[in-house]
PANU-943963 format. One line per 2 residues: number of its first residue (from 1); their letters; for each residue x, y, z of C-alpha. Coordinates in steps of 0.5 Angstrom, whole numbers. Example, Ala and Ser with C-alpha at 12.3 -4.5 7.8 and 13.67 -1.06 7.14 Angstrom:
% residues 2
1> as> 25:-9:16 ~ 27:-2:14
END
This chain:
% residues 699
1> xx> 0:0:0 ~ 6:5:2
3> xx> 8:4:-5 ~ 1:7:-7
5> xx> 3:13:-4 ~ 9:15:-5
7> xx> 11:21:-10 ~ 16:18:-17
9> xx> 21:22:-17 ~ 21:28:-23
11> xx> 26:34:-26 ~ 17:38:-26
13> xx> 17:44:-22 ~ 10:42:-18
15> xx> 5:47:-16 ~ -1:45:-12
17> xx> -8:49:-12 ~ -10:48:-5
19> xx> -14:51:1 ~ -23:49:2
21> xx> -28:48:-3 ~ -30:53:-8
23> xx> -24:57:-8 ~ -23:57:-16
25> xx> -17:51:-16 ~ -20:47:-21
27> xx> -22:53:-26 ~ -15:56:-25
29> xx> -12:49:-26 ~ -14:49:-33
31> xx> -11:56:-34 ~ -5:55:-31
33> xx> -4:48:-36 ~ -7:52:-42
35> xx> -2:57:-41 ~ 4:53:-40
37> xx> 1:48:-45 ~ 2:43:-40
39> xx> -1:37:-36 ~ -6:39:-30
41> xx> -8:34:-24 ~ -16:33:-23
43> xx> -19:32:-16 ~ -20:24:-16
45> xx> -24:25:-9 ~ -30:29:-14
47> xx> -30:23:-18 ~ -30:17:-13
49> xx> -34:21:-9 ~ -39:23:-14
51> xx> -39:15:-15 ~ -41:14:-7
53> xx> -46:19:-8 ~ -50:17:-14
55> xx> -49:9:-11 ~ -51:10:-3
57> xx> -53:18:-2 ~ -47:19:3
59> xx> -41:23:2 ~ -34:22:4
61> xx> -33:16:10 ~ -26:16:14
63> xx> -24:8:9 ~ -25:13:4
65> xx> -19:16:5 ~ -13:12:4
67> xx> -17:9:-3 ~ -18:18:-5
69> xx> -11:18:-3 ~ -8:13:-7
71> xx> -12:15:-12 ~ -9:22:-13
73> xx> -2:19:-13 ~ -5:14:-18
75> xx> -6:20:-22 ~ -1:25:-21
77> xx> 5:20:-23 ~ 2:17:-30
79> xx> 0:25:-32 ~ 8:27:-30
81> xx> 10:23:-35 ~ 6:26:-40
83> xx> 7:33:-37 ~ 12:38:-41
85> xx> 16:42:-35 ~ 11:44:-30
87> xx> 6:39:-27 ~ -1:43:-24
89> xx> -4:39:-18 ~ -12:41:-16
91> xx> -10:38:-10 ~ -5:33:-6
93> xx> -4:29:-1 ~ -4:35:4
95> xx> -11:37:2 ~ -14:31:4
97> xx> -9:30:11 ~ -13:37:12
99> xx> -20:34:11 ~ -18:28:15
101> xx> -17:33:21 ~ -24:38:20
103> xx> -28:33:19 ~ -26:27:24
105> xx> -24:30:30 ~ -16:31:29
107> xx> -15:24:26 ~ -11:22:20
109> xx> -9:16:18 ~ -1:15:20
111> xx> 0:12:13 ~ -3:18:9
113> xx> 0:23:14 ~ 7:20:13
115> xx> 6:21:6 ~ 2:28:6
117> xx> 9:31:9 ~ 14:27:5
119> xx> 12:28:-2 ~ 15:34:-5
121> xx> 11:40:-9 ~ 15:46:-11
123> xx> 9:52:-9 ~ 2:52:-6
125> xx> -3:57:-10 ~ -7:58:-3
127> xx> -14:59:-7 ~ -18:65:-2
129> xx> -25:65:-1 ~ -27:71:-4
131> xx> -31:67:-9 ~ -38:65:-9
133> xx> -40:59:-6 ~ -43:54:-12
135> xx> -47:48:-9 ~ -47:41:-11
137> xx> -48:34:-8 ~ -41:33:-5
139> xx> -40:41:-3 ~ -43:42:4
141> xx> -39:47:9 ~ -42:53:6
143> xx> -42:56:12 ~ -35:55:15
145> xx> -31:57:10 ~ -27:62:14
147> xx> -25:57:19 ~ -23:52:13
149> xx> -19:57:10 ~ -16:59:17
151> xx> -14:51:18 ~ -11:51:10
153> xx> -6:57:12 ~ -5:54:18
155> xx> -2:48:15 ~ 2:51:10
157> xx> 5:55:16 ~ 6:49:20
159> xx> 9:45:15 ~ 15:51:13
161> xx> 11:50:5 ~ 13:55:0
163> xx> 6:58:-2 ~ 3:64:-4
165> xx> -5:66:-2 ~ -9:68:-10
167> xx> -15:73:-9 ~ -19:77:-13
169> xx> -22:75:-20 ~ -19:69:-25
171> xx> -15:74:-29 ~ -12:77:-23
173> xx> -11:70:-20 ~ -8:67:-26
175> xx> -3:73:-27 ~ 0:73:-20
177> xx> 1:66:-20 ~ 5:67:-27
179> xx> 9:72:-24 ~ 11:67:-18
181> xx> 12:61:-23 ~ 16:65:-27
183> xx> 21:66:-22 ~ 21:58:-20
185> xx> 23:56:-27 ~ 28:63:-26
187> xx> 32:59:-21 ~ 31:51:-23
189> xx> 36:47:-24 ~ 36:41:-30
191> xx> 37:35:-26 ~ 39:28:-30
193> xx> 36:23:-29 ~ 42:21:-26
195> xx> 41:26:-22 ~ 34:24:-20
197> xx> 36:17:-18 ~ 42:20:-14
199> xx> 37:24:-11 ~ 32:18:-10
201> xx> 37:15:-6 ~ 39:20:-2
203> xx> 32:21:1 ~ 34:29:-2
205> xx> 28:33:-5 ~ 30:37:-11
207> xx> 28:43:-7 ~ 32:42:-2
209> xx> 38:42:-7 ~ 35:49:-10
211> xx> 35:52:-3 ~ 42:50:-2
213> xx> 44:53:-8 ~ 41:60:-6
215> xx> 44:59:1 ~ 50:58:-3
217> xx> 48:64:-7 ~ 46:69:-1
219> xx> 51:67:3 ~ 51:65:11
221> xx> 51:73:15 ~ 54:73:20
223> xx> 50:73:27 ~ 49:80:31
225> xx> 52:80:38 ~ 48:84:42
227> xx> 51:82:49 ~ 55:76:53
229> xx> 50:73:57 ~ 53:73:64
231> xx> 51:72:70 ~ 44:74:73
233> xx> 44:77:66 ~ 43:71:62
235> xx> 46:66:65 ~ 42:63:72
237> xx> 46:62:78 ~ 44:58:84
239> xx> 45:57:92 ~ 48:51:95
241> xx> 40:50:98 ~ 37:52:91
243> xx> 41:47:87 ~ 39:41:93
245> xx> 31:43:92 ~ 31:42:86
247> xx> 35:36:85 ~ 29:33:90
249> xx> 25:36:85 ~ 27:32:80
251> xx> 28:26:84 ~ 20:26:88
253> xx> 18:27:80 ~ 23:22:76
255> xx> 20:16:76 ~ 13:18:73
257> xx> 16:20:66 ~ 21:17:60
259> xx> 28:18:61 ~ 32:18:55
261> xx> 41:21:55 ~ 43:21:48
263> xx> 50:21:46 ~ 53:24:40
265> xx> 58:19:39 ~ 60:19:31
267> xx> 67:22:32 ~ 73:18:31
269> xx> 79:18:34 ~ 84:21:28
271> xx> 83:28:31 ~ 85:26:37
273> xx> 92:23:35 ~ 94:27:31
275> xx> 100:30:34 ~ 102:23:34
277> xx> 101:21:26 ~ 105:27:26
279> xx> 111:25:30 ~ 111:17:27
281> xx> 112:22:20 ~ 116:26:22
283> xx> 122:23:27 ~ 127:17:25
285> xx> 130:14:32 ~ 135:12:28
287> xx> 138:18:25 ~ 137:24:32
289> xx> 136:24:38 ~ 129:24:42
291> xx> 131:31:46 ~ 134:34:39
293> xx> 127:32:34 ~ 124:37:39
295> xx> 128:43:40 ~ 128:42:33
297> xx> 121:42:31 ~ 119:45:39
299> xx> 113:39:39 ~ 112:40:45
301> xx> 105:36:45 ~ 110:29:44
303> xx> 113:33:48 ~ 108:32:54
305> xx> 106:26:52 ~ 112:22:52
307> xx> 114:26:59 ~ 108:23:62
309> xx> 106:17:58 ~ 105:12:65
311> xx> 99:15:66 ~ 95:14:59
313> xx> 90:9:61 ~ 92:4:56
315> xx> 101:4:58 ~ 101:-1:60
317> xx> 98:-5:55 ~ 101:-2:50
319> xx> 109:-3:53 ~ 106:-11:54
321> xx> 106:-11:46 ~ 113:-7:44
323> xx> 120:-10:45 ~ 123:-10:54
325> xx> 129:-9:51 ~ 134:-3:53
327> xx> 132:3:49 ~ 132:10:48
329> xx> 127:15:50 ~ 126:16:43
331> xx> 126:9:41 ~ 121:7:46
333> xx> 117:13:45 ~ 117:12:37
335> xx> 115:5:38 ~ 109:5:44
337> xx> 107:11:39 ~ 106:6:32
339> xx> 104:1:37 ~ 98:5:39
341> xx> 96:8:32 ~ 98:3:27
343> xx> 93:-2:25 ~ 99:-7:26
345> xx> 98:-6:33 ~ 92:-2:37
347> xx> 89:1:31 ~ 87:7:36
349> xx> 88:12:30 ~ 82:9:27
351> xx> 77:7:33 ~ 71:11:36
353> xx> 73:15:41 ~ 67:12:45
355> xx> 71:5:44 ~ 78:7:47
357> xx> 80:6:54 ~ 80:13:57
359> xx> 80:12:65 ~ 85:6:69
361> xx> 82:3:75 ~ 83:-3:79
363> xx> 79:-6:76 ~ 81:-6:69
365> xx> 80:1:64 ~ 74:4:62
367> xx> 71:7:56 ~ 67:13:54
369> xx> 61:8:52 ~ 62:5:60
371> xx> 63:11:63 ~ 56:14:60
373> xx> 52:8:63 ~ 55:9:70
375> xx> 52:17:69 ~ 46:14:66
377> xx> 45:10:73 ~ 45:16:77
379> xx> 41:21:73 ~ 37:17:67
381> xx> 34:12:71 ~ 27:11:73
383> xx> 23:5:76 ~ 30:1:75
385> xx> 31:2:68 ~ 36:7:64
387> xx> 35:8:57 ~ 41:10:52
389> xx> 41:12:45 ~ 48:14:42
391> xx> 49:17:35 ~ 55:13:31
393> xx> 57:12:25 ~ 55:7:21
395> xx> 62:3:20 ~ 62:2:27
397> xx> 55:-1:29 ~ 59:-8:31
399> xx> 64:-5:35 ~ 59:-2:39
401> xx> 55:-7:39 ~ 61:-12:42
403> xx> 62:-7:48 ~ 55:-6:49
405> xx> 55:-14:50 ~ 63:-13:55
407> xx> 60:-6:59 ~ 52:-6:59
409> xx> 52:-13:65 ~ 58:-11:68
411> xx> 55:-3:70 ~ 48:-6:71
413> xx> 51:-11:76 ~ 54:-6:80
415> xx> 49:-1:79 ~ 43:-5:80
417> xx> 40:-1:73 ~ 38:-6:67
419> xx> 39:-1:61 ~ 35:-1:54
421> xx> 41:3:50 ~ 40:3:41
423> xx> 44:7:36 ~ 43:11:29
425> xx> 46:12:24 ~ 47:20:21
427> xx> 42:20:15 ~ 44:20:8
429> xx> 38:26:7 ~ 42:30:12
431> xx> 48:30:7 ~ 49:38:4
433> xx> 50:40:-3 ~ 58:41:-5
435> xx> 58:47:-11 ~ 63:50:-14
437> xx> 66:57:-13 ~ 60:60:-18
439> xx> 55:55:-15 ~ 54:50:-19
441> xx> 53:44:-16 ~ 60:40:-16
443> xx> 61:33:-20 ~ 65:27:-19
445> xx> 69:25:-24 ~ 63:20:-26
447> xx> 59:26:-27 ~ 55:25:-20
449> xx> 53:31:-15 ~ 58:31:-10
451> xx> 54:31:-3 ~ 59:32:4
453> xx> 56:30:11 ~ 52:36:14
455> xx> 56:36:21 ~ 53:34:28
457> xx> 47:39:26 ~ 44:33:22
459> xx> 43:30:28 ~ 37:35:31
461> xx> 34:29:26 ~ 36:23:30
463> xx> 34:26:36 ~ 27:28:33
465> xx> 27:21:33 ~ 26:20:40
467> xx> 21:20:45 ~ 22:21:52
469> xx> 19:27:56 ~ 26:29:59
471> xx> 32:28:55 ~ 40:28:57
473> xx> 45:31:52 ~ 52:29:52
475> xx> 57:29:49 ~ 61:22:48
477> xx> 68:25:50 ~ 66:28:56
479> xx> 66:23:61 ~ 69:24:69
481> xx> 72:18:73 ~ 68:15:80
483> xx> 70:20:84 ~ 66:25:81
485> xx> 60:21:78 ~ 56:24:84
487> xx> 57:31:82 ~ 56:31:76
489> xx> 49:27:76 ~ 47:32:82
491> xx> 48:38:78 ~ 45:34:71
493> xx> 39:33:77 ~ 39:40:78
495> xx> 38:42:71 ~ 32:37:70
497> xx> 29:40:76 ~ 29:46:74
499> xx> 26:44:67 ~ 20:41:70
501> xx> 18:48:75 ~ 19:51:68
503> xx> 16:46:65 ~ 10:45:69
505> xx> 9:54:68 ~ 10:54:61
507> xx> 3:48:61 ~ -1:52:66
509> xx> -1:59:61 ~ -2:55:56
511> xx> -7:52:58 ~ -11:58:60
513> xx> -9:62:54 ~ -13:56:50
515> xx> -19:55:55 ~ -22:62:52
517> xx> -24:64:59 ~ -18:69:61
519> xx> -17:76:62 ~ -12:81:61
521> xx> -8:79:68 ~ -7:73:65
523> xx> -4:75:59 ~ 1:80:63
525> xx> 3:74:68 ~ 5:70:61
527> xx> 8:76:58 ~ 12:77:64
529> xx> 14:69:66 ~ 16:69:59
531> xx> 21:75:59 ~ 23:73:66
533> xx> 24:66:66 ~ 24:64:59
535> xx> 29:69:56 ~ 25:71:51
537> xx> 23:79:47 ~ 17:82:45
539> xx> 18:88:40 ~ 16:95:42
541> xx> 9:94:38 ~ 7:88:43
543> xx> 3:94:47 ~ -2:96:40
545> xx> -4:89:38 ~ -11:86:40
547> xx> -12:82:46 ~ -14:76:40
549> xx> -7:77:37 ~ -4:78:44
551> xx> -6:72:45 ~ -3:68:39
553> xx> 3:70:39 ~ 4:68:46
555> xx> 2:61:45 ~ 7:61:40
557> xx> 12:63:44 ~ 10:58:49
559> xx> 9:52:46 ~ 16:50:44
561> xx> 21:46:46 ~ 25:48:52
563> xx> 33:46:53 ~ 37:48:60
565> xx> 44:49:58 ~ 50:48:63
567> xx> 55:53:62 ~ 62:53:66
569> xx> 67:58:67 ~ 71:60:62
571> xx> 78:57:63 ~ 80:58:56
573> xx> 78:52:53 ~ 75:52:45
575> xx> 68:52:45 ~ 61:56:44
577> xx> 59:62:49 ~ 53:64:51
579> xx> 51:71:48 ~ 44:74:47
581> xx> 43:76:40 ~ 38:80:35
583> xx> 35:77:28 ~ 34:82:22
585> xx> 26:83:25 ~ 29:85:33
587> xx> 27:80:37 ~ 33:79:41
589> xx> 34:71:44 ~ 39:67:48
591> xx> 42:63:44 ~ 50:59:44
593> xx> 55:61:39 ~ 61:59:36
595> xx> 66:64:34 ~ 66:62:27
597> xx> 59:65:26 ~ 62:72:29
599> xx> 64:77:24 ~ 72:78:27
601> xx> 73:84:23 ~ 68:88:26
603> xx> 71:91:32 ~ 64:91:37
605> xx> 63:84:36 ~ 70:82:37
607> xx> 69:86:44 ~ 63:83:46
609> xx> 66:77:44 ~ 72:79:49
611> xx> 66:79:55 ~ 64:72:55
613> xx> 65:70:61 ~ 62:63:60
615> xx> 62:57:55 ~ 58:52:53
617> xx> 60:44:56 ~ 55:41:51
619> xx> 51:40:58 ~ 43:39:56
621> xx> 37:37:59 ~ 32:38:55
623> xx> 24:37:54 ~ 21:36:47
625> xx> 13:35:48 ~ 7:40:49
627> xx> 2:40:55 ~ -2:35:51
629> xx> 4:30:52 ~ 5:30:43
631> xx> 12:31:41 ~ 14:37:37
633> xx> 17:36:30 ~ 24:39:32
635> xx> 26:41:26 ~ 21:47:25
637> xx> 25:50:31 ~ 31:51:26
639> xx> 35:57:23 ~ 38:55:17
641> xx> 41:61:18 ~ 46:59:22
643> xx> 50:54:18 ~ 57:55:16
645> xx> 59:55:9 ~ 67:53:8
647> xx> 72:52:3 ~ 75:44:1
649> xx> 79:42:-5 ~ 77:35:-8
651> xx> 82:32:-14 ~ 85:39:-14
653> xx> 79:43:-15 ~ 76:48:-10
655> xx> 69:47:-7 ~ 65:50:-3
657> xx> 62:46:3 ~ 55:47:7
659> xx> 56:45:15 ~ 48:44:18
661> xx> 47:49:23 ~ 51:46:29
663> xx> 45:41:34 ~ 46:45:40
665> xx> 47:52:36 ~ 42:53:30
667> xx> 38:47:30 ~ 36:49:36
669> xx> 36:56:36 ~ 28:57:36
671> xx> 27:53:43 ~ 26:57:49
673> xx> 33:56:53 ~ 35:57:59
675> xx> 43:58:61 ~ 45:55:68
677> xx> 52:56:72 ~ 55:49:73
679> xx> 61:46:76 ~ 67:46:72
681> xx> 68:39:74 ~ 62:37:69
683> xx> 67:39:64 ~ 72:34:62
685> xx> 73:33:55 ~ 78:29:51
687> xx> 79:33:44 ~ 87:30:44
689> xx> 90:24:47 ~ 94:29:51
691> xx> 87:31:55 ~ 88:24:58
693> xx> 94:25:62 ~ 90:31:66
695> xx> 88:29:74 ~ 81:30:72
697> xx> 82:23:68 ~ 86:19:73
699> x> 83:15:77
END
């Protein structure tokens, strides 16, 4: 059945004649293909309907959804074929999610919905209701046209579609909705069916690549920095006594909901080591002495390392492979080095850096992957059970899963803690558009596009994935020794109690905004809880609008996800910082910045830059439904505005490259965020083996 429903893939601009019943769409569909001298897309539900009616007196039933659905598509895909260039649609699988909703009480079939958001068209003509109503057997909402229209723009909104409202007479309709295909076809691209297949594959929208070239085009701006966010400006600080309430909070609440702690943990250990690659390329043993390769080349990174190399977590191991002969420091230290890298030996260079031995206890070494498990067993369990996901890459699933299989019973022994852990890949739909430097889509020498990975930004849709009332977020490389365990989930529990008091303020207005029965007392309470504890700004015309408008927008602001963000002290480790910074309409909002997104030509915001106090050690909770308990789609809360386009070089040639907005950056930037001062302890990341030796990670 699925097949039925699914949208084949074409090199047609698609346009879609949308919105309620006696609107014009399929008059204007005629004209659009008259004019374009191209194929249109008949309703197929006036047929099947029409059909019902004349058989059994009755109109539309909910079984008569997925038969009008596939039925359209039916009909949409062979007429494609036929379709010279642009293809007009006198509805789509939208339209009738839309009709499923208005007539059966919110409900629509998973099957159709799926469908409904996944199949592809390149503008919605929004057809007004400034038309006279016509009767006929199957039309019988005239009175609630305006409400009909309201859903239909609604759902346009909701979903981000590329759409434009059509009123007045046929004339006028037909002229501004030419006007808007003409710019369409301005901007296309011709794609191969090559290209097509590739792109099929790939799960990528032709849209999806256009849009990608006119980011490419316009260029990413810079962000607007209006000020660091700091302590009691920005940045929550609480007492001893505050952090202890809210951790029983948490804790008197935890075991009522899902917990979930998810862990990027995609990165591979080359960057790590790459200092050491460097060494093994660059030093002969046999021809200088170890102390004479560095005053020569002042590495004091293999410096420090072979200073201190006893206290990597994985000495031992390494010195039981090599040969216990007498030899010089820079024998041994080029010999232990290829041993750890090379596949030959240890192969670290090439392994996870969740997999790698990070901590030495008594009891043998620990990984990243095992240490997250112990964390997990303080702050992520509820009724006994801790659920993990982690996002790796795909050439490591077995890996994982075999430490999975030596640490999972080991931890859950001595934690008394059962875990549900499972995994997911970066999706291939994800990966971004490589162009060259006049923005044409770059190809491979077989004459295919050249994608690249889109960055951990990608990964806002496999946390879109899950579902859990609370989400923990951690990086896989910033783990902490047993020793520490206990102030690290304390402070995690810190931050969860306090998302569940927002949380629980945020439900409560929410739900009075939408009873109908409120006052403008409650209004003023949700602007000023808003603006208080939500961090979020109203613009100076807030005060002019109507009490309706007051209203909608308070609800939008309300309903969205919400992240509490652990920041540090900033001790001159890398890392984005929280600012407050203003979007092209004024709103100002909190929002973690990396310093690439800043302008450093710009002398004030290279100061403001300067102020930063704090930095983000990736520590977030997060909550991701409503009041209702339904999951938000994660990514309408995107900016893609924040994303990073880089230049790379590939057979010699030069491309530019498009890196998503980063997962707790731009793919996050229109959640309500909170940032909330916590130990330094909680940060202990390895982003090079060196980091290893530090006392935070020896156990």
């Amino acid at each position: 059945m699925e097949e039925k429903l699914k949208q084949e893939p074409s090199n047609l601009i698609k346009v879609v004649l949308f919105g309620p019943e006696s609107t014009g769409k399929t008059t204007l569909s005629r004209q659009l293909a008259k004019y374009y001298n191209t194929m249109w897309v008949p309703e197929y539900a006036r047929e099947y309907l029409q059909k019902k009616w004349n058989r059994e007196q009755k109109t539309c039933e909910p079984h008569d959804l997925l038969p009008i659905a596939e039925g359209q598509m039916r009909l949409e895909n062979e007429l494609s074929k036929r379709a010279k260039e642009i293809l007009f649609c006198d509805t789509d699988l939208l339209e009738t999610k839309v009709y499923s909703e208005a007539y059966y009480v919110g409900n629509c079939d998973p099957l159709l919905e799926k469908y409904a958001l996944r199949n592809r068209y390149d503008l919605y003509l929004l057809t007004n209701i400034d038309t006279p109503w016509e009767a006929d057997d199957l039309r019988d909402k005239p009175d609630e046209r305006e409400a009909m229209f309201a859903y239909f723009k609604a759902t346009l909104e909701k979903y981000d579609k590329n759409f434009i409202t059509l009123s007045g007479d046929k004339e006028t309709r037909l002229k501004i909705a030419v006007e808007h295909i003409e710019k369409l076809k301005a901007k296309r691209m011709d794609f191969t069916k090559k290209d097509l297949e590739q792109l099929n594959k790939k799960g990528i929208s032709k849209d999806k690549v256009l849009g990608q070239i006119e980011t490419f085009k316009e260029g990413i701006p810079f962000v607007n920095l209006e000020k660091a966010a700091v302590v009691n400006e920005g940045i929550s600080r609480f007492s001893s006594e505050e952090q202890k309430d809210l951790v029983r909070y948490f804790e008197a609440n935890s075991s009522s909901l899902s917990l979930l702690k998810f862990v990027p943990a995609s990165g591979a250990a080359s960057r790590m080591f790459k200092a050491m690659f460097n060494f093994i390329d660059a030093y002969d043993p046999s021809a200088e002495g170890f102390d004479e390769y560095i005053e020569r080349t002042n590495d004091t990174a293999v410096a420090q390392f072979v200073a201190d190399m006893t206290k990597l977590p994985f000495y031992d191991l390494i010195m039981a492979r090599i040969p216990s002969e007498a030899i010089s420091t820079g024998e041994k230290a080029h010999t232990f080095v290829k041993e750890m890298l090379q596949e030959e030996g240890l192969n670290y260079g090439f392994y996870p850096k969740g997999l790698l031995p990070f901590h030495q206890y008594q009891t043998g070494s620990a990984t990243p992957f095992e240490e997250h498990l112990k964390e997990a067993a303080l702050y992520a369990k509820a009724n006994g059970n801790a659920n993990l996901h982690f996002t790796i890459s795909e050439q490591h699933n077995s890996m994982f899963k075999e430490e999975q299989h030596e640490a999972s019973p080991k931890v859950s022994k001595a934690t008394d803690t059962s875990f549900s852990i499972s995994y997911s890949n970066q999706k291939p739909s994800t990966d971004t558009l490589a162009v060259t430097m006049d923005n044409k889509p770059f190809r491979n020498s077989d004459e295919s596009i050249l994608f690249r990975p889109g960055g951990h930004g990608a990964l806002i849709e496999n946390l879109n994935d899950q579902d859990a009332d609370i989400i923990f977020i951690k990086n896989i490389d910033n783990v902490v020794i047993e020793k520490n365990l206990v102030e690290v989930a304390n402070s995690k529990k810190m931050l969860a109690g306090l998302l569940l008091k927002i949380q629980a303020k945020a439900f409560e207005f929410v739900k009075l905004l939408q009873s109908g029965e409120i006052n403008s007392a409650i209004v003023s309470e949700a602007k000023e809880f808003l603006e208080t504890e939500l961090n979020s700004s109203f613009l100076s015309d807030y005060d002019d609008l109507d009490d309706a408008k007051k209203i909608e927008l308070l609800n939008g602001k309300l309903n969205r996800p919400i992240r509490i963000c652990g920041m540090v002290k900033n001790e001159g480790e890398p890392g984005g910082g929280p600012f407050y910074i203003k979007d092209q309409q004024g709103n100002s909002s909190l929002q973690i910045i990396e310093s690439a997104q800043i302008d450093m030509d710009n002398a004030q915001q290279v100061s403001i830059l300067k102020n930063a106090t704090h930095f983000n050690p990736v520590d977030l909770v997060c909550a991701v439904k409503n009041h209702k308990g339904e999951k938000y789609d994660l990514l309408r809360f995107v900016d893609e505005k924040q994303g990073f386009i880089t230049e790379k070089t590939k057979e010699g040639k030069a491309l530019k490259a498009l890196e998503l907005p980063g997962l707790w950056n731009g793919a996050m930037a229109h959640w309500n965020t909170i940032f909330v001062e916590v130990p330094l302890v909680t940060f202990n990341p390895v982003k090079t083996v060196n980091d290893l030796l530090k006392p935070s990670h020896q156990a």
